[in-house]
C-alpha positions in Angstrom: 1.2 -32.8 4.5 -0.8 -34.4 7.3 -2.8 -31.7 7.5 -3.9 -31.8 3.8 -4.7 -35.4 4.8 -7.0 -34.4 7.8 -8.8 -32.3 5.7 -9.5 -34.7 3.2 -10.6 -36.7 6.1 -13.1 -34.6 7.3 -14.5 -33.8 3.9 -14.9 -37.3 3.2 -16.8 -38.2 6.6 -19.1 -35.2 6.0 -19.6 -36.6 2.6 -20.4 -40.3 3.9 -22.5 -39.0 6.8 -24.4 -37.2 4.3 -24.8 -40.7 2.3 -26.1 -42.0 5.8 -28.4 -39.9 6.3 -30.2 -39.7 3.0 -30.1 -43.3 3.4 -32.3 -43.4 6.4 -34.4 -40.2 4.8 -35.4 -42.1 2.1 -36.5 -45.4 3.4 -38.5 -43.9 6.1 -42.3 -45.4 6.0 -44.8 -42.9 8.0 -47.3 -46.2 7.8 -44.6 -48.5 9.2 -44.7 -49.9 12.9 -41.1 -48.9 13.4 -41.6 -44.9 12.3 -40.6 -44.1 15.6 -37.8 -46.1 16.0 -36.4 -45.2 12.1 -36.8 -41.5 13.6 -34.8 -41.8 15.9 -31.9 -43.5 13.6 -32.5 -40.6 11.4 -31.9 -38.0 14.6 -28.8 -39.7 15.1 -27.4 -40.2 11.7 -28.8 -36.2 11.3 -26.8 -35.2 14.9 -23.6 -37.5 13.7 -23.4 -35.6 9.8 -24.1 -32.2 11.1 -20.8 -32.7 13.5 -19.0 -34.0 11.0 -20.0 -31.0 8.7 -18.6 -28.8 11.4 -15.3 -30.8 11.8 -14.5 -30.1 8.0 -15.9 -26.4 7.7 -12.9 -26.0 10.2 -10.4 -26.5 8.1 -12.0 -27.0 4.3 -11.6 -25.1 1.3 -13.8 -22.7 -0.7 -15.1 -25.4 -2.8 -15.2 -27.8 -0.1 -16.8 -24.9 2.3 -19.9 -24.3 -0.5 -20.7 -27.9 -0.7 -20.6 -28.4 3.2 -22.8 -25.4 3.4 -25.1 -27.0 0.6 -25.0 -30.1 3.2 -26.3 -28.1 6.0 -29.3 -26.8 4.0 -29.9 -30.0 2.8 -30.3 -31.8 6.0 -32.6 -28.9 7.5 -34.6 -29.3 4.2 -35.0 -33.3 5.5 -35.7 -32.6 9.3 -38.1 -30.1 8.3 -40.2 -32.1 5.8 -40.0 -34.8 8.6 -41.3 -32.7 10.8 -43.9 -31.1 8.8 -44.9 -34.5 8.3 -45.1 -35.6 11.9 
């Protein structure tokens, strides 16, 4: 049973760390005098949810793998708009 529970874990913090980041993502100004600084939140809240992706690929299910995946592609879709932007 624990390691159900673990599992859920680690879908759950990929799930919230996705939330986080889309968070930043989407109250990013390019105009504002802190775009560096909410870059570099963004980098970190990017870093924290791609770990946390990882964590639960290790032990998720097929559903739960295909949605983590979608995560992943997701948050290269984000850096990469950012960066295109930069």
């Amino acid at each position: 049973m624990p390691y159900h529970k673990n599992k859920q874990q680690a879908f759950q913090a990929a799930q919230q760390g996705m939330k986080d980041v889309v968070d930043v993502y989407t109250q990013i100004e390019k105009s504002d005098a802190d775009y560096g600084k909410q870059l570099k939140h963004l980098k970190q809240e990017v870093n924290e949810a791609y770990q946390q992706i990882q964590n639960a690929l290790e032990v998720a299910s097929e559903k739960e793998r295909l949605r983590l995946e979608q995560y992943e592609r997701d948050l290269r879709q984000m850096v990469n708009e950012v960066n295109d932007e930069s």
